[in-house]
Phi, psi and omega in degrees: 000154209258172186261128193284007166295308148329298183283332152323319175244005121321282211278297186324328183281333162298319194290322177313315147337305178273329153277350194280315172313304203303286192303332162298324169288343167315291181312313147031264212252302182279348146309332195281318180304287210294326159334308197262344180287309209305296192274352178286279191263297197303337183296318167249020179281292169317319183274002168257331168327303200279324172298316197289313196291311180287333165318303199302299212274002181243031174032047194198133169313106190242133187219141185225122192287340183200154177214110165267144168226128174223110181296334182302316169253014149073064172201164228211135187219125184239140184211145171047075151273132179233122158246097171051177189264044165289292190223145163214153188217131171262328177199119171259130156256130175236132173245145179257154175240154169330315213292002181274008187255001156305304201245017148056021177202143191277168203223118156241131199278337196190114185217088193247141193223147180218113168097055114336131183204098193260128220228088201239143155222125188277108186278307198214205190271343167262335181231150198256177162286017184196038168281318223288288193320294193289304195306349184271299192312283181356309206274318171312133166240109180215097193296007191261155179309140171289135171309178150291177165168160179216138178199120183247169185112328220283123221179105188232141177213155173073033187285159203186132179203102165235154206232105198260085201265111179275359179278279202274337193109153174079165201231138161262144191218160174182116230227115151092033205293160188206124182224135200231129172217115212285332180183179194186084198240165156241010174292104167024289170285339146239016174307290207277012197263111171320122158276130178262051161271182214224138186202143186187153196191139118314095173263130199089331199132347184277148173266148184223159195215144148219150214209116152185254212180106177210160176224091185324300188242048168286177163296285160293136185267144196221153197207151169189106194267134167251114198242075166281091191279172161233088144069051180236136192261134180285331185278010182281334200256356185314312177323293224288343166260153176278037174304160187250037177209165173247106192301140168230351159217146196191075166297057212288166195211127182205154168224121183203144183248119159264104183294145132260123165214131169235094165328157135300107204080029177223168161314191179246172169199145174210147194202156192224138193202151155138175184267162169211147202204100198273141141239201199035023197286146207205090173210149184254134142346142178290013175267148168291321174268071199207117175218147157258124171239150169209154191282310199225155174236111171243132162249094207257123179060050161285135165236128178239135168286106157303274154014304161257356198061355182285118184223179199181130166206144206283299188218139182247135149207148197253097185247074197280342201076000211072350160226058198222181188130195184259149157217129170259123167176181178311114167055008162070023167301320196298316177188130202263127194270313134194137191263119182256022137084213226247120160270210164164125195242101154279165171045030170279139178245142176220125175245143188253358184255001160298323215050066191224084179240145216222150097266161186255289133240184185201099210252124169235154177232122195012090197265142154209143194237133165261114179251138148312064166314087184301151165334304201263041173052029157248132202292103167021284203277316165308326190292305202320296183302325193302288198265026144241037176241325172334114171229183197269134196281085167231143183271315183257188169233177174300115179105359127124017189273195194242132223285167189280183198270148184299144174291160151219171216208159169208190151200103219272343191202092188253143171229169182217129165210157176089352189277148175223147172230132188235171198219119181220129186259122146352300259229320202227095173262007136309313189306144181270178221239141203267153161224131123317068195270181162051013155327117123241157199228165171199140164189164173224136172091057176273141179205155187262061153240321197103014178285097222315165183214162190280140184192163193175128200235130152262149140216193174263103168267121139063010158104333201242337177262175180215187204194089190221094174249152162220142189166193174279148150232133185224121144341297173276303148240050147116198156174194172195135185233164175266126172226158212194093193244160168170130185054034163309124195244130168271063206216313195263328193265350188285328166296014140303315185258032167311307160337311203245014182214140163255059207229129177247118189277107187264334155217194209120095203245155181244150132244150182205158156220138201182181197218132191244145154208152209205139173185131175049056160073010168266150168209129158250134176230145217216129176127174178262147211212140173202145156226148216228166183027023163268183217190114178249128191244141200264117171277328196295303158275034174025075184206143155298120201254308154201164206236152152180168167308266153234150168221087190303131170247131179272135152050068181275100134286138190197125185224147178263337180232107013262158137003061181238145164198126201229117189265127204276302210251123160226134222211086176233172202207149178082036187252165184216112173262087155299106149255122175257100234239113189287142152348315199278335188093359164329144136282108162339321223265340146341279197249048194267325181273120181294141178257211204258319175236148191247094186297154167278162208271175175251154171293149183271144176270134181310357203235051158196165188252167192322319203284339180243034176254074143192056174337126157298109177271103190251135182229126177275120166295171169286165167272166190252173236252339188207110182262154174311131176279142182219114185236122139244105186290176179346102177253165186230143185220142157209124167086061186271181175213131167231134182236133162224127172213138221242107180265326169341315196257182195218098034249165178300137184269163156201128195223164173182134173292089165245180198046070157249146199209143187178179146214166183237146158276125194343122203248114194231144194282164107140025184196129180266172197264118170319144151217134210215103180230097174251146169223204191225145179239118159084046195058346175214311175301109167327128155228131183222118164253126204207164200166200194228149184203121162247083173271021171271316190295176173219119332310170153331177162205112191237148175199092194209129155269131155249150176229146154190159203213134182061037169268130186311116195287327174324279217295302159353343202290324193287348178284310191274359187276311198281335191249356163244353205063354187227150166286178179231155206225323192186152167148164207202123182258121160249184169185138172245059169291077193284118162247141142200125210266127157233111183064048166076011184265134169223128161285096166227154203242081194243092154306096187236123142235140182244128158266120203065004210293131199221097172306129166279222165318150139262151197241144161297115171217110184302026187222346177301149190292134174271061170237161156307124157274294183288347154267009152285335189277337170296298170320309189264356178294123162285164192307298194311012153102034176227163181258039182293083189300117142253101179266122192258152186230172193197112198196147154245142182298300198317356171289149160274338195286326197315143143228152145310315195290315205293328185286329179273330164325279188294317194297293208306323186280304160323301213251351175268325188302317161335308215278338190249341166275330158212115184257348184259358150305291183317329192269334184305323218247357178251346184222322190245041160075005181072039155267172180301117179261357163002315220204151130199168202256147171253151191271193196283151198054358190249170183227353215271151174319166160222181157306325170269334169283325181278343177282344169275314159302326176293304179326307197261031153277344195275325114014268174316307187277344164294294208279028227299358159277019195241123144285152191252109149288127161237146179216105192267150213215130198226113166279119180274357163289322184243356192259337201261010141265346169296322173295244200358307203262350137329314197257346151305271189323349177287278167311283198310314172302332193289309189302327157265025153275319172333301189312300209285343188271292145336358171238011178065058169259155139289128169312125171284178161302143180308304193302331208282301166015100165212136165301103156287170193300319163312319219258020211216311166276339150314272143023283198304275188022274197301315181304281206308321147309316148269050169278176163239032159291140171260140177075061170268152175278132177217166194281195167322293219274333177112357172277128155334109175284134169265142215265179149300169200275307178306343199269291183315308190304314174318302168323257221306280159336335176290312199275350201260159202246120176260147185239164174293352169290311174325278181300344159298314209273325159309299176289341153312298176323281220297341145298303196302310188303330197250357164278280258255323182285311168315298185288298166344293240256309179288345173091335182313160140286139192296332175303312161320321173234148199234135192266145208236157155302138165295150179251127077354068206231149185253134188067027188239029176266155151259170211284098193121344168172202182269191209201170188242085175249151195256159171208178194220146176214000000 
């Protein structure tokens, strides 16, 4: 029998067996069962689950086309996922590994998705077709710890997200999306293990790659993104920013890394590095006409702190081709405004909480800008920054707190080369266009304190001038620069002072070397100076207005506060000056300064000439509170031309001054100056002027002599045709003239002699004077053909009415009217000590000479003989108030001489002539007697006896005067003689020839005595 030990232990290993089959086949059996439920029943028991639980939470019809499960490997295959037209999935796969039911968490080994379709539309400017969705998450708050969990693996390919905007228009697409992630736990042993993904899309078309390194769930969290974009166009998402331009074109590119790290107990820090790289760029301004174009923006080896604010890039560079930079005009067709060619920002630092930005340099490389002078003097370039530089002028901010501190800025090195700049005024569409080539600028240690800095700036003007300042420049306080100009053309630059002239540059280059400086609103400026070849056009009279060569400035000073300038030296040469008197009668030289409101002029009066109908009105300003200092030294003019001509008048003059040469003396206000000046007028008459000038003071102060000798008078013809009536034929003009103005006073001395001077034709003219011109011209002409004139003038400038011209006008017209209105004043005052030669008076009754009467005919033979064109009238003249008692006791005294020549002839003497005849007081009172005796008067007195009484001798004689009858014959026959005596004396005794002087009828006129008797009076033709 067997041992029942055995057999004990025999039958448990049957029993044992037999559980072991039972339990396997158990195990089996629910394997075949989970199998067949896994693949059978669960798939769609989860998909109707998933429909329905995800239907809830995404407020959308969720439909799922298929679910595979394979319980062996414990994965899951999801096909044709639709949520509404939101979300679509062509396919998700999950595989779980075993070990989670080791490690009690779930462990997914593998999770890959494919054919993603993120389906977005922007409803409105705030909302998407799937805000319902974000406002639900969003809004959820949930503090409890995340499980644990492990999912390696991690794998999305074929992804698509497009955002379909109905606000602005347009489709975002963003294609070909790929996400890689090898894992991702919060499991203990791997928090501190770097996750490494891969993400990599198109947006738009552009590729994008990001890459790095994180550690989600360390303790300190640590991140690191490498973020490669390609040639991604900006203006599709540009709508979405609040730019203060409109892109129209922009391509961006970047490598960039972004770090995150938060130690423990410390702050976070994040930071951004890396290249970034714009091209093509294209955008307008908010004005339409204002566009930027530039080919590349590279920003190379940046790091920016989030955090601190703090940024830092290695190279900034600007890349145009030369043909990107601003322009204005429509949509930036018109004109391109400036190109700025290639930049480059080294060492830029930037604190932003600081305000605070640093460079190291700033380099441009042949940048070129076109600025506009608009008609109303506004600048292009200026309209352009000025309005998009504005901002609103608030001294506080909201809530009253104080605006923040001003940025600073520094630049430790800037250069420029290569630049060119053109300047074109509008305003002047003659004018050439100013260009600025061979631009270089260099300076250092630029800052927003303003602190002057080393700078040099060269160019080229217009190919042939040049431009080399150097020196400090300070913002703030001030600088000085060496300046070094030549051959600059001023041409282009002239509507600044457009304004104020009605004057044109048509040519003119300026040099100067000198020294410039400016602080607190002063600028002194120091050097020599010339300006060459310019040439000024009068516009009001489309004429040449002046002209020159060079015009040398010496020692140049100029400070603005106050107001000083002071010129050592000035030196010109080669010049040419219009003046000119316009149709209207305007002076050119009159209306070069524009004024401030323009009144119309008054008409010029008919009776004066063009030089005075529109009198220069010199006025002294008031003075001001600080007058301007003015020194100028020694000026020098050689080889001037001055042409002056006068359309006003008809037909037109012209005269003109060349080979004027000279000097001036140093001009200062209140001291006059030497001025020593000569030409020639009209090419052979000599001119010279010389004196003392102060034309600084207010009023002026002048002491000047002119000579000129011999200028030919034909021309003078169109003046003396119109204000004399007559041409001029011949004649030859000198002058010695002397002004001098004091204290607004004016003294003048004006010596005119003419010579030969020869009346032509006569003119009609309604402005001729209604005088005999040719006998005023008789009167001052001497036997030799000559005029010598002085006319003294007297005048205050301070009139507004005063001329120069208007005062010789008028002096000149006054002597003619004279030479013709009393002509024999004027020869009294040229021959007979200046009494009157008119005339001469006899005593009453009488014909016979005085002493004075021959001193008077001698003046005026003497006259007469100066004056060989001058004829003579005598006219003898009988007052009968006063010649007809004179006559009477004539003709008494006549009868008495007779009765003793009767006498002396009866005793057989010989006789004298009755005139020789002379009486004593006996033989006169004898005489009388006898005559009154044998008179026939009646009611004679008589004696006792009947005899004629004799009366006294005045009684008698009275009687006897009484009786005797003078006739109008008488007095006619009186005022003849007393002609005939003074024609017989002229010609005898003065030398006239008798063709000359002509006796006239006597006259017989009552109150036409001169005073004690009649007269002799003379007149001329």
């Amino acid at each position: 029998m067997k041992n029942p030990q055995r057999l004990s232990t025999v039958f448990q290993n049957i029993v044992r067996r037999r559980a072991l089959r039972v339990f396997t086949a158990v195990i089996a059996v629910f394997f075949v069962l989970f199998g067949l439920a896994g693949y059978f029943w669960l798939p769609g028991f989860a998909k109707a689950k998933l429909e329905t639980i995800l239907g809830e939470q995404l407020h959308r019809p969720v439909t799922i086309e298929r679910i595979a499960i394979s319980p062996y490997t414990l994965s899951a295959t999801m096909e044709g996922f639709r949520a509404g037209d939101v979300l679509a999935v062509k396919s998700a796969h999950v595989d779980i590994s075993a070990t989670s039911l080791v490690r009690r968490i779930p462990v997914i080994s593998e999770v890959k998705v494919e054919g993603v379709n993120l389906h977005l539309v922007r409803e409105s400017a705030t909302r998407l077709n799937v805000s319902d969705l974000l406002d639900k998450w969003l809004g959820k708050k949930d503090d409890s710890p995340t499980p644990e969990f492990w999912v390696s693996n991690i794998s999305l390919k074929d992804g698509r997200i497009e955002l379909v905007d109905k606000v602005d228009g347009g489709t975002q697409l963003v294609s070909d999306i790929a996400l890689g992630i090898p894992f991702v736990a919060n499991v203990p042993s791997k928090t501190e293990v770097f996750v490494e993904p891969h993400f990599s899309a198109r947006i738009n078309g552009a590729p994008l790659t990001l890459t790095g390194r994180i550690r989600p769930f360390a303790t300190g969290h640590d991140a690191v993104v490498d973020i490669n974009l390609d040639k991604f166009d900006l203006t599709r998402i540009s709508a979405y920013a609040r730019l203060p331009f409109r892109l129209h074109s922009a391509l961006l590119g970047t490598r960039i890394e972004v770090r995150f790290r938060k130690p423990v107990d410390q702050a976070p820090a994040v930071t951004v590095a890396g290249n970034l790289d714009l091209s093509g760029i294209d955008l307008t301004l908010a004005d339409p006409k204002v566009r930027f174009a530039s080919e590349a923006l590279r920003v190379q080896n940046f790091e920016y702190d989030v955090m601190k604010g703090r940024a830092t890039v290695e190279r900034c560079s600007l890349g145009t081709g030369g043909h990107g930079g601003l322009a204005i005009g429509d949509d930036g067709a018109e004109k391109r405004a400036i190109t700025l060619g290639d930049a480059v920002l080294s060492g830029l630092r930037v604190d932003l909480s600081a305000r605070d930005i640093q460079a190291d340099s700033l380099t441009l490389g042949a940048p070129s800008a076109s600025i506009t002078r608009s008609g109303d003097g506004r600048f292009d370039l200026v309209d352009l920054f000025a309005s998009h530089g504005e901002t609103s002028p608030a001294s506080t901010r909201p809530g009253g707190n104080a605006p923040p501190p001003a940025w600073r800025w520094s630049l430790a090195k800037f250069g420029l080369s290569g630049g060119a700049l053109s300047f074109t005024d509008a305003g002047l569409p003659d004018a050439p266009t100013l260009h600025l080539s061979d631009i270089s600028l260099d300076g250092t240690h630029l800052a927003s304190s303003g602190a002057p800095a080393e700078s040099r700036l060269k160019a080229t003007v217009n190919e042939r001038g040049h431009i080399d300042a150097a020196g400090k420049i300070g913002l703030a306080d001030g600088g000085a620069l060496t300046l070094d100009l030549g051959q600059v053309d001023l041409v282009a630059l002239q509507g600044f002072a457009g304004e104020r002239f009605n004057a044109l540059l048509t040519r003119g280059a300026l040099d100067f070397r000198g020294k410039v400086s400016w602080r607190e609103g002063n600028v002194h400026l120091d050097g020599d100076g010339a300006l060459s070849d310019v040439s000024i056009l009068d516009r009001i009279n489309a004429e040449d207005l002046l002209r020159w060569k060079q015009l040398r400035i010496g020692a140049l000073t100029v400070a603005t506060a106050p107001l000083a300038v002071d010129v050592g030296s000035v030196a010109l040469s080669n010049f040419y000056a219009k003046v000119l008197i316009n149709p209207e009668g305007h002076l050119n030289l009159r209306d070069i300064l524009k004024p401030a409101s323009r009144e119309p002029a008054p008409a010029a009066p008919a009776s004066a000439p063009a030089s005075t109908t529109q009198p220069v009105a010199v006025t002294s300003a008031p003075a001001s509170a600080t007058e301007p200092r003015i020194r100028i030294g020694s000026i020098r003019l050689d080889g001037g031309d001055v042409n002056f001509n006068d359309r006003f008048i008809k037909p037109n003059y012209s005269a003109r001054i060349g080979s004027l040469t000279g000097t001036i003396g140093a001009l200062s206000a209140g001291t006059l100056s030497m001025i020593d000046l000569r030409g020639k007028v009209d090419r052979a008459a000599p001119l010279e002027i010389s004196g003392r000038i102060d034309p600084l003071s207010s009023p002026p102060g002048l002491d000047i002599r002119a000579i000129a000798k011999g200028i030919d008078m034909p021309p003078f013809s169109s003046y003396s045709a119109r204000y004399l009536g007559y041409m001029i034929d011949k004649g030859k003009l000198s002058m010695d003239v002397s002004y001098k103005v004091d204290k607004g006073e004016l003294v003048a001395e004006n010596q005119i002699f003419l010579d030969q001077l020869t009346l032509g034709d006569k003119v009609e003219s309604k402005d001729a004077v209604s005088l005999p011109v040719s006998l005023a011209l008789s009167l001052l002409k001497n036997a030799r053909g000559e005029i010598d004139l002085n006319l003294p003038l007297r005048g205050s400038i301070n009139d507004p009415e005063f001329s120069v011209g208007g005062i010789v006008f008028k002096v000149l017209v006054n002597l003619l009217e004279k030479a013709v209105t009393a002509p024999f004043a004027l020869l009294g005052s040229l021959f007979g000590g200046g009494e009157d030669l008119s005339q001469v008076a006899f005593a009453p009754g009488q014909a016979g000479f005085t002493p004075e009467i021959e001193s008077r005919l001698q003046s005026l033979a003497k006259a007469m003989a100066d004056r060989p064109a001058l004829v003579l009238e005598v006219t003898g003249v009988a007052d009968p108030a006063v010649d007809r008692e004179g006559l009477k006791q004539v003709m008494l005294d006549h009868r008495l001489r007779a009765l003793k020549l009767a006498d002396t002839a009866k005793r057989g003497k010989k006789g004298a002539d009755l005139s020789e005849v002379t009486l004593t007081t006996e033989e006169r009172a004898h005489y009388l007697e006898r005559l009154y005796k044998d008179s026939d008067l009646p009611d004679r007195p008589r004696n006792l006896v009947g005899m004629i009484k004799t009366l006294p001798v005045a009684e008698m004689e009275a009687r006897l005067l009484q009786a005797q009858d003078v006739s109008d014959a008488d007095l006619k026959h009186l005022a003849d003689d007393r002609a005939q005596r003074v024609q017989a004396w002229l010609s005898d005794t003065g030398g006239v020839p008798a063709t000359r002087v002509f006796v006239l009828a006597p006259r017989v006129a009552a109150g036409a005595h001169s005073p004690g008797g009649g007269q002799v009076a003379f007149s001329l033709r």
